[in-house]
C-alpha positions in Angstrom: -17.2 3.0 -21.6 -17.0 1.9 -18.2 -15.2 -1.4 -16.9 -18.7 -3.1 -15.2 -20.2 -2.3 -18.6 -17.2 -3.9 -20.8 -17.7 -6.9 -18.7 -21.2 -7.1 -18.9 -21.0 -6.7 -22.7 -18.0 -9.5 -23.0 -19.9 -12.0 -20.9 -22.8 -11.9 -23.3 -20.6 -12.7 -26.1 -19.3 -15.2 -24.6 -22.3 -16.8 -24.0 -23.8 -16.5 -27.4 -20.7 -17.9 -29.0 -21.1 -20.9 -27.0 -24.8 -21.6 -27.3 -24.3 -20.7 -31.2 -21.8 -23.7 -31.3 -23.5 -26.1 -28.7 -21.0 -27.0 -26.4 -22.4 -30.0 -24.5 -20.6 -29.2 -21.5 -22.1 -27.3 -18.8 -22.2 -23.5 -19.4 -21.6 -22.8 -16.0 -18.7 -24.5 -15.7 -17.0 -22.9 -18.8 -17.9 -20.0 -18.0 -16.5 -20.0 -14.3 -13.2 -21.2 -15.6 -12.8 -18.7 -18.1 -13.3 -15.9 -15.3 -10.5 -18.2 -13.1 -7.8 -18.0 -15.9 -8.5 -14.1 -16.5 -8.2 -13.4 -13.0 -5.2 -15.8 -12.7 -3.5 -14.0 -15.9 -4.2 -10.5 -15.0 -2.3 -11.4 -11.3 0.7 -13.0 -12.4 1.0 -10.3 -15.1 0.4 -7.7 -12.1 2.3 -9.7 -9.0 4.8 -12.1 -10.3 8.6 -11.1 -9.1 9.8 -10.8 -12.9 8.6 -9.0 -16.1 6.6 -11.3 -18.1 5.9 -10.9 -21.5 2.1 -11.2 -21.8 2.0 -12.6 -25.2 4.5 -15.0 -24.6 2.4 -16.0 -21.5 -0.8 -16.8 -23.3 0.6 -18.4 -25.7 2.0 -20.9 -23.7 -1.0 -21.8 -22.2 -3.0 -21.9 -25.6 0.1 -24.4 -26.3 -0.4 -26.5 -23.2 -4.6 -26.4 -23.2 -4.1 -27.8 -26.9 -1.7 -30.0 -26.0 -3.8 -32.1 -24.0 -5.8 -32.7 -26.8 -4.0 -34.0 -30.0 -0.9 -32.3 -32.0 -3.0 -31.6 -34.9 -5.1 -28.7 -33.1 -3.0 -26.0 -33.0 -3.5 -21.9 -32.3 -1.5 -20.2 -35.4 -1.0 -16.2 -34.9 -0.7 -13.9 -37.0 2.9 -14.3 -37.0 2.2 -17.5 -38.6 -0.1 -17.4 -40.7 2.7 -17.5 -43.9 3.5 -21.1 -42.5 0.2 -21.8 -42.7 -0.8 -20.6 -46.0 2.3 -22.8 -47.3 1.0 -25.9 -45.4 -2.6 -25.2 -47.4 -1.2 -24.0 -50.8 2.4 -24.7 -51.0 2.8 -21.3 -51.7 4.7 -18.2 -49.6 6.6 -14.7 -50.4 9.9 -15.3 -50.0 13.4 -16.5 -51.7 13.1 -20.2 -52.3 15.0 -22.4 -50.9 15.7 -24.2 -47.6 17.9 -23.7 -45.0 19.4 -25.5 -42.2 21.5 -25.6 -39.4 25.4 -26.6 -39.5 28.2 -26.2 -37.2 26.3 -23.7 -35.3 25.8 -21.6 -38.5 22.4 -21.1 -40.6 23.1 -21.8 -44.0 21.7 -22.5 -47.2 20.7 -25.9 -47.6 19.0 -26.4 -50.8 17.8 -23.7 -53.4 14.8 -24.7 -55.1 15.2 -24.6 -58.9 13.7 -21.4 -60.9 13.2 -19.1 -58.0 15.6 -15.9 -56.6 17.8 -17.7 -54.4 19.0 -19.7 -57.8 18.6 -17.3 -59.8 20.9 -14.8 -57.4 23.7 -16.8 -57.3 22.9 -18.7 -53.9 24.2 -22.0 -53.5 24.4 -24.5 -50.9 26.6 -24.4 -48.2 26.4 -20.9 -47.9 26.3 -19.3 -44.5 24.1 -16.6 -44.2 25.8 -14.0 -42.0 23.2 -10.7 -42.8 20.0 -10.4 -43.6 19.3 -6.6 -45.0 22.5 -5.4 -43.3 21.7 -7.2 -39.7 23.5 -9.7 -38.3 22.0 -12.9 -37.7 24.1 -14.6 -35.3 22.7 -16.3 -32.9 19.3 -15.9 -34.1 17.0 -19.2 -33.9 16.7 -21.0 -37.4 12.9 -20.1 -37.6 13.3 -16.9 -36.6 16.1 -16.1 -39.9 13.1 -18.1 -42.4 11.0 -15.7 -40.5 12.8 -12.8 -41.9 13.6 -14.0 -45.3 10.4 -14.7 -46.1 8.1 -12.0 -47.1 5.6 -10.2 -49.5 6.5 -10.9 -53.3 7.9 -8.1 -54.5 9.7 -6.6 -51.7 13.5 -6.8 -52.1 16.0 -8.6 -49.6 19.5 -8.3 -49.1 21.6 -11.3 -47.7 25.6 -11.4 -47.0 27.2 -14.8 -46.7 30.3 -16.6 -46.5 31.0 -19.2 -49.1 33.5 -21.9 -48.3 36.9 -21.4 -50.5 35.7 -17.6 -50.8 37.8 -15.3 -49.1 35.5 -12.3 -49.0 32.0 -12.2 -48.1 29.4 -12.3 -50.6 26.3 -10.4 -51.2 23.1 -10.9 -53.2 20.1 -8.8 -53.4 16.8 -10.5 -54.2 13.2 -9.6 -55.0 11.2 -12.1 -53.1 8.9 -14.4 -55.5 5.7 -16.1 -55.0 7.1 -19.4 -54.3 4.7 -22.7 -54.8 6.8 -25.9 -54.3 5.4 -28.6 -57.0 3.3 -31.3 -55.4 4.7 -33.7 -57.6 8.6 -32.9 -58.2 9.6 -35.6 -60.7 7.6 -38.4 -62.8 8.8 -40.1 -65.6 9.0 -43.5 -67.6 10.6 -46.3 -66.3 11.2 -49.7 -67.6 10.1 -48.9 -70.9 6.1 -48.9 -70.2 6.2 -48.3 -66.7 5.0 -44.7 -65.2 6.5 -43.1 -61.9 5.2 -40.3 -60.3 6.1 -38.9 -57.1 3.7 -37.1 -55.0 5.0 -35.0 -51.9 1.8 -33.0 -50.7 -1.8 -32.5 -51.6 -1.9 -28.5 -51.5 -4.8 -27.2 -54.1 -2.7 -28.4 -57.0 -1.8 -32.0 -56.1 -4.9 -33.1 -58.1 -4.3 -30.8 -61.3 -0.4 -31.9 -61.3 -0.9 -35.4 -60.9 -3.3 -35.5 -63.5 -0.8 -33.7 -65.7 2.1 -35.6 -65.5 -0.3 -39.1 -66.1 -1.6 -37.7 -68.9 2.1 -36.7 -70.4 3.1 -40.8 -69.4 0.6 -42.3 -71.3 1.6 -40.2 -74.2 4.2 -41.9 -73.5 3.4 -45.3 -73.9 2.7 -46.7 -70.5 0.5 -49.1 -69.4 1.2 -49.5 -65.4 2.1 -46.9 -63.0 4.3 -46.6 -59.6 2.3 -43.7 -57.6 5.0 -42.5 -54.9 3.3 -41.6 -51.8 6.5 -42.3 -49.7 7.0 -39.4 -47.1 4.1 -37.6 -47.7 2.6 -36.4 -44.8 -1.2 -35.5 -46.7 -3.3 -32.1 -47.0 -6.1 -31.0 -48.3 -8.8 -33.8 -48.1 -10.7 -33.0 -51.8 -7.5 -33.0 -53.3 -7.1 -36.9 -52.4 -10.4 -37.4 -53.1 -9.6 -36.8 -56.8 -6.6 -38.4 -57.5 -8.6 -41.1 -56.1 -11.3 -40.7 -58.3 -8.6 -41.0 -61.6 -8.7 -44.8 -60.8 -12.1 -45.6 -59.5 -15.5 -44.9 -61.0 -17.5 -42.5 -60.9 -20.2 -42.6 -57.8 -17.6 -44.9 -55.7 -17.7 -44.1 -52.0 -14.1 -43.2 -51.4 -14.3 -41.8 -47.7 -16.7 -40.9 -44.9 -16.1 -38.5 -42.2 -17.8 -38.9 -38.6 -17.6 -36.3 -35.9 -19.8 -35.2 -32.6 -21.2 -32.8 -34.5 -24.0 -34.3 -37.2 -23.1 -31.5 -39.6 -19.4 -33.9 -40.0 -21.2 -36.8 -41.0 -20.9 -36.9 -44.9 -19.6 -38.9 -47.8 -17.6 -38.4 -50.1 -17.3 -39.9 -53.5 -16.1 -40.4 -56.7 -17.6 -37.3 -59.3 -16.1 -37.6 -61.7 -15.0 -39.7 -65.3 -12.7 -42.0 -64.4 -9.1 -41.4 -66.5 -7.9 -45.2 -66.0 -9.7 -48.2 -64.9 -7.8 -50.8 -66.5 -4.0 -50.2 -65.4 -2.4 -51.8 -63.1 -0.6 -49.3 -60.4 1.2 -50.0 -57.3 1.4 -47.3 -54.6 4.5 -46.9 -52.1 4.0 -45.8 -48.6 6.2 -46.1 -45.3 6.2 -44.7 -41.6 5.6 -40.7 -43.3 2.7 -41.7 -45.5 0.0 -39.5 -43.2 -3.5 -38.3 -43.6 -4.6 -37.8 -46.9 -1.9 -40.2 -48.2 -3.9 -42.6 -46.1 -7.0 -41.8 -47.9 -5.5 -42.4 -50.7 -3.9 -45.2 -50.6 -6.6 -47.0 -48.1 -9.0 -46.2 -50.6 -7.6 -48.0 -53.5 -6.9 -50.6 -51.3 -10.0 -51.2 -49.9 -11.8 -50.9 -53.5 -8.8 -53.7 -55.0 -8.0 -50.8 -57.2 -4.3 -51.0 -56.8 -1.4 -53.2 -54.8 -0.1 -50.9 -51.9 3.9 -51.5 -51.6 6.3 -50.6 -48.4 5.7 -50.2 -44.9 2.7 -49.7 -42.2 1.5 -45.9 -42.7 1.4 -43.3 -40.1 -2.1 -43.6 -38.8 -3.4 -40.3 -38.8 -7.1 -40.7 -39.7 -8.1 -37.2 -37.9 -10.4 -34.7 -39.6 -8.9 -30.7 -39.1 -10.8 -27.4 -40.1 -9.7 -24.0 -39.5 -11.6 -21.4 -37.9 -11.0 -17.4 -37.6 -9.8 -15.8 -34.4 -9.5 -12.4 -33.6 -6.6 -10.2 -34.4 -6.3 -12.2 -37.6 -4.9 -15.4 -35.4 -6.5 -18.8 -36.6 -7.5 -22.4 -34.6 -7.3 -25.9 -36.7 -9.4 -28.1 -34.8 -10.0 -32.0 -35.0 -13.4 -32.2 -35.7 -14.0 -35.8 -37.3 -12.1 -38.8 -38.2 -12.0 -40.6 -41.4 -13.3 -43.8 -42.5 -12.5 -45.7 -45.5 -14.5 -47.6 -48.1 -14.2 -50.8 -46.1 -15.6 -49.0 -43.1 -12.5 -48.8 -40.8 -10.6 -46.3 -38.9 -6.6 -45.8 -39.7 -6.3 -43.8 -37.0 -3.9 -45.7 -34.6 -3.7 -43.4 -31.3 -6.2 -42.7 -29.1 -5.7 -39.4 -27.7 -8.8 -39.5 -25.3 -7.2 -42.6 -23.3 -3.6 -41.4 -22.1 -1.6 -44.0 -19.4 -1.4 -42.3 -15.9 2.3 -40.7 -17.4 0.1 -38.7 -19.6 1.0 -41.1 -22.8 -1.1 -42.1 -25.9 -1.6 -45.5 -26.6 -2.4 -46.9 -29.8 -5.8 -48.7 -30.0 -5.5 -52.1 -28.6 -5.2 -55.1 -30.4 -8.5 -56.1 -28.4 -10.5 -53.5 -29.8 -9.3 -53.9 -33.5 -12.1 -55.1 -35.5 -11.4 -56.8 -39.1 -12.8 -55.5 -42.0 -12.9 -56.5 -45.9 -12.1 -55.1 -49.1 -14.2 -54.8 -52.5 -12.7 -58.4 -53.7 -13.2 -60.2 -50.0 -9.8 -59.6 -48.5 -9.1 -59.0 -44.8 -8.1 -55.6 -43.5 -7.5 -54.0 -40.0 -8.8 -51.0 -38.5 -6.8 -48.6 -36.2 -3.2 -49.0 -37.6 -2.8 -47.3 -40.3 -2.7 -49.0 -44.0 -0.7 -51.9 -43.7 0.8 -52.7 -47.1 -0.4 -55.7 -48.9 3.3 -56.3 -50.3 5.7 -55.5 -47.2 9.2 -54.0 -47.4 11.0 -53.2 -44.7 14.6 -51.7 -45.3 17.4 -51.6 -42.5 18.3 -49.3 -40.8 21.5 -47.3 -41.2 24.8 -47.6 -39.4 25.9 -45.9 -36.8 28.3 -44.6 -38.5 26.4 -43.2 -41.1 23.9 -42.1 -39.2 26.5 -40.0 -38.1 28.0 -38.9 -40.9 24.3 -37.5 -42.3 23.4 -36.2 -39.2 26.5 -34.1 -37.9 26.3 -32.2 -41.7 29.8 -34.4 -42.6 27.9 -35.8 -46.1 26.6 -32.0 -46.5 29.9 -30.7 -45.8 31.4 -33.0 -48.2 29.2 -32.0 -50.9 30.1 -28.8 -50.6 33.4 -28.8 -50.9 32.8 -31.5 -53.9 30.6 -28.8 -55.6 33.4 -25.8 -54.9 35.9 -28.5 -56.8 33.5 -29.3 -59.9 31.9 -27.4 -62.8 29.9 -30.0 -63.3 29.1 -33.9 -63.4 27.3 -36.7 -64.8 23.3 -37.0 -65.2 21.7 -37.5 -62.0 21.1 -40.9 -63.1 24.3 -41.7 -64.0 26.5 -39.8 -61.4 28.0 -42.0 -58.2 31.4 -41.4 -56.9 34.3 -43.5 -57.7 36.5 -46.1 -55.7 39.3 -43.4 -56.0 37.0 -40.5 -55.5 35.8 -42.4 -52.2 39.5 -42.8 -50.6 39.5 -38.9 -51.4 36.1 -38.3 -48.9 37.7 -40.8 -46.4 41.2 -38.4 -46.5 39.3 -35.5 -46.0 37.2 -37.5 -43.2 40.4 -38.3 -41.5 41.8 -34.6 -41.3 37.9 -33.3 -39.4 38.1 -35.0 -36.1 35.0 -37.0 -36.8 33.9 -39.5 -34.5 30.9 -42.0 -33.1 30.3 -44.5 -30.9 29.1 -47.8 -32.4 25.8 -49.4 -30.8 28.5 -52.1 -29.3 30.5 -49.2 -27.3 27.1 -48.3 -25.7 26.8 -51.9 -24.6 30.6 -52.6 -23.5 29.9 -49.4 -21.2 27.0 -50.7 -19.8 29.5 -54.3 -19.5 31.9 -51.9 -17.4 29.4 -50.1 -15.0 27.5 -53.7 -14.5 30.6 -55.4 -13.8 31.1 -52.7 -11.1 28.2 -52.6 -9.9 28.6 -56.5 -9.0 32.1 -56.1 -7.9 33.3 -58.3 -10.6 35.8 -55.5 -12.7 38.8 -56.3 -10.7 38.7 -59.9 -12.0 37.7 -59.0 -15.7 39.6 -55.8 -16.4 42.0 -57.5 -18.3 39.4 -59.2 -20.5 37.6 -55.8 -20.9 40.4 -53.6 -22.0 40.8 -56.7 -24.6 37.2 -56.4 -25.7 37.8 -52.6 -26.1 40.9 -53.0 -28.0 39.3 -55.8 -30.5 36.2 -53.6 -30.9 38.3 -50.4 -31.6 40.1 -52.3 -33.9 37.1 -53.5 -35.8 35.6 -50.2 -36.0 38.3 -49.1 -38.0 36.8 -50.8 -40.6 33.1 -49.4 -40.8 33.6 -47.2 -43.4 34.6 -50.2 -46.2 32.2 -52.0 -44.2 29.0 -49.5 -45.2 30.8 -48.1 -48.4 27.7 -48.6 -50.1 25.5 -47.1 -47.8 27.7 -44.2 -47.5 28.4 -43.6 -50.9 24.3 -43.1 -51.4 24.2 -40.8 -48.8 27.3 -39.1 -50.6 26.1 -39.3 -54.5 21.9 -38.3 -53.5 24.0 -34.8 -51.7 25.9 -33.6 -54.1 23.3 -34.7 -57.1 21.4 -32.4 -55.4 23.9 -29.4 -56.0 23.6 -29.2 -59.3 19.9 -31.1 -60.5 18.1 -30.3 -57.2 15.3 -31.8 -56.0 14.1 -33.5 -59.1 18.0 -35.2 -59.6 18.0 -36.0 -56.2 15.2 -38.4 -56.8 16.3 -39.7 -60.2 19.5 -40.5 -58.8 18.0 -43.4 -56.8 15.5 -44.8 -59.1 17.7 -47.5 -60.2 18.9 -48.8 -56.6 15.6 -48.2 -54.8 14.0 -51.5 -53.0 10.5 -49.9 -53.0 10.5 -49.3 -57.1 12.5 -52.4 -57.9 9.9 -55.0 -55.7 7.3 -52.5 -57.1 8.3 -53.3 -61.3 8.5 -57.2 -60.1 4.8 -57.3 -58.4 3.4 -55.2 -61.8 5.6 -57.4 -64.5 4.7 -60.9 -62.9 1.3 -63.0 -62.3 1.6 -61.9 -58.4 -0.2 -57.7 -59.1 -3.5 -60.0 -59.8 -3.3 -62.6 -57.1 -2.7 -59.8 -54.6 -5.9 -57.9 -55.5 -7.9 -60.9 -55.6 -6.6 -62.5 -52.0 -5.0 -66.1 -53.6 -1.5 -64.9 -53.2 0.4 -66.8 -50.5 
């Protein structure tokens, strides 16, 4: 086929697919452009002094073009498409578990419970050195989850070094289909009161959180704590459902609105209710996103339940997926979300950027105030905010430092290497004596930080220097250094507790996984002990009918 007549036919797709879809934008124009960037891509691929690597190149404009927009419309190759069928489904081919990076090594973080990686022998802490007889040194983190992911079925080798092992290790694995439960723990607390976590809404978020409900109130509960903490949302229908378990049937739980008319719809309740009467209390924070916002918006806004914790996320975007060729996919925005009450919990505005290219959040000016089911006030464009606030402190410096520079993980390791076995995940914390042991080993790794009042006794020396006072002062600097050196010594009494959290949730984790890891702070957690108090006292009914003070 000749060239002229390969362009002719390409144009005339091009122009059908954008009738078919309506752009409103002038034809001309997108047309014209598109015939600019091919010429501009074929020349630099042709002319420019280096090899490029033509994939590479168009994907980083896709990157960029999208970018402009908002993060949630992405371009996902081929390559990808495992991530995203695990971000839809919770399920991928591979070996279960996670990894991470530590000390400039990849190794296992965190096998998940039942799948090959547990079952092989895999632990944490184990650096992963080969992957089917290749080295992966200095390979990318992504690139190695890459790799050990794959078809079930197909068989993996991996050689690692375990700490306290002199020789090197190897397991072969048959990779699994993995699905990471939506909801990794629920349980009975406080005698009649029901927990359950939820950490994504894949296609079985509603199924298992129906399930475990149903197994608590064989249990004798009459209230429920519904953990939406950290769950940055899914697939919308699935919300939609669990929303539906508490509401009645024909209730308006969420509209979307988009340019396009065919994204104007409603959605609501279909279904039998499975609990009108109980009281329930959600928790949300900062990484409650999306469809945890529906959600928890929703019962909000119909007085259906007390919503616990911090100001969510404010994502209140709509995504849908369409095919590319060569197997390569798009998620676009096409719609926000709207709420019973009628408002927005989207907070940025990704039209409007400042002049340095940055998203602002709506402004106050243009929030609008909007009311619930029982009368009470309620915001649009920032997120939900709780009707029972909690805000919890932030860590230490110190250990901030400890978490993030892998010392807790580190620890744990060497605490797992040591012991068979421990307590219940409930009932396990470390010891006074078992702490001094941590702080020895501490002392021997060279580990260091720098306080938030270093970083201001620095800025003291260069703005006394700047003002040519330093001379006169040094004296009563290198004092202030000395005094604050001296009290840093102290930190790690001084945020025992904090640091001994950090310590007990790690090495839980070794041998009950993710479900001890969360059972290990029931008992100490702000969120569920404020939450119990609000269900167990006159204050869960006040809330929902707006006399509370």
């Amino acid at each position: 086929m000749s060239r002229i007549k390969k362009k002719l036919i390409l144009g005339t797709m091009v122009i059908v697919s954008f009738t078919w879809l309506s752009f409103s934008g002038d034809l001309f124009e997108i047309t014209k452009n598109l015939e600019v960037f091919n010429s501009l891509y074929r020349e630099i691929n042709i002319a420019y002094v280096e090899d490029t690597d033509p994939g590479e190149l168009i994907t980083t404009g896709i990157d960029a073009m999208l970018e402009s927009l908002d993060p949630y419309t992405t371009y996902i190759p081929e390559s990808r498409m495992e991530d995203f069928r695990f971000m839809t489904t919770g399920q991928y081919g591979g070996i279960g578990s996670m990894i991470r990076q530590v000390d400039g090594n990849v190794v296992i973080a965190e096998p998940y419970e039942g799948f090959p990686a547990m079952k092989a022998g895999l632990i944490a802490g184990d650096i992963i050195l080969k992957v089917d007889n290749k080295s992966i040194l200095g390979m990318k983190q992504e690139d190695i989850s890459t790799v050990l992911k794959g078809e079930s079925g197909t068989k993996v080798s991996i050689v690692v070094e375990r700490p306290g092992v002199n020789d090197t290790l190897l397991f072969n694995l048959q990779r699994e289909e993995i699905k990471i439960p939506d909801v990794p723990f629920s349980g009975v607390l406080y005698d009649s009161t029901g927990y359950i976590k939820l950490n994504s809404f894949t296609r079985t978020a509603f199924k298992e959180v129906n399930s475990a409900y149903s197994q608590l109130k064989e249990q004798g509960i009459n209230k429920l704590i519904f953990d939406l903490r950290g769950n940055g949302g899914g697939l919308l229908g699935e919300a939609i459902n669990i929303v539906n378990m508490f509401v009645p049937k024909g209730e308006l739980v969420v509209e979307t609105k988009g340019k396009n008319p065919d994204w104007d719809k409603e959605y609501s309740a279909l279904n039998q209710p499975v609990n009108l009467e109980y009281p329930v209390v959600v928790l949300v924070d900062g990484g409650s996103a999306s469809a945890s916002e529906i959600v928890s918006g929703a019962l909000q806004d119909l007085d259906r339940a007390v919503i616990l914790g911090d100001t969510t996320y404010g994502k209140g975007l709509v995504q849908q997926t369409r095919d590319l060729d060569y197997n390569a996919k798009l998620k676009v925005t096409v719609a926000k979300y709207y709420i019973p009450s009628g408002r927005s919990i989207q907070k940025l505005n990704y039209s409007k950027r400042s002049l340095n290219g940055k998203v602002e959040e709506v402004p106050d000016s243009l929030l609008q105030r909007y009311y619930t089911k029982n009368g009470r006030p309620v915001i649009n464009g920032r997120g939900i905010i709780p009707d029972v606030n909690i805000v919890l402190p932030e860590f230490s410096r110190i250990s901030y430092a400890l978490y993030a520079e892998n010392y807790i993980f580190n620890y744990a390791t060497i605490y797992h290497n040591d012991h068979d076995s421990i307590k219940s995940a409930v009932d396990f914390s470390l010891d006074d004596k078992e702490f001094e042991t941590f702080k020895s080993w501490l002392s021997t790794t060279g580990f260091s930080y720098k306080t938030n009042t270093e970083d201001i006794y620095l800025d003291l020396i260069q703005a006394s220097k700047d003002e040519k006072y330093y001379n006169e002062v040094e004296t009563d600097l290198l004092d202030l250094k000395d005094l604050i050196s001296e009290r840093k010594k102290g930190d790690l009494n001084k945020f025992k507790s904090e640091i001994l959290e950090l310590l007990n949730n790690e090495i839980v984790s070794r041998y009950y996984f993710q479900t001890g890891r969360i059972e290990n702070t029931l008992a100490s957690d702000p969120y569920i002990l404020k939450a119990n108090e609000v269900l167990n006292s006159g204050d869960y009914n006040k809330i929902l009918e707006g006399t509370s003070n």
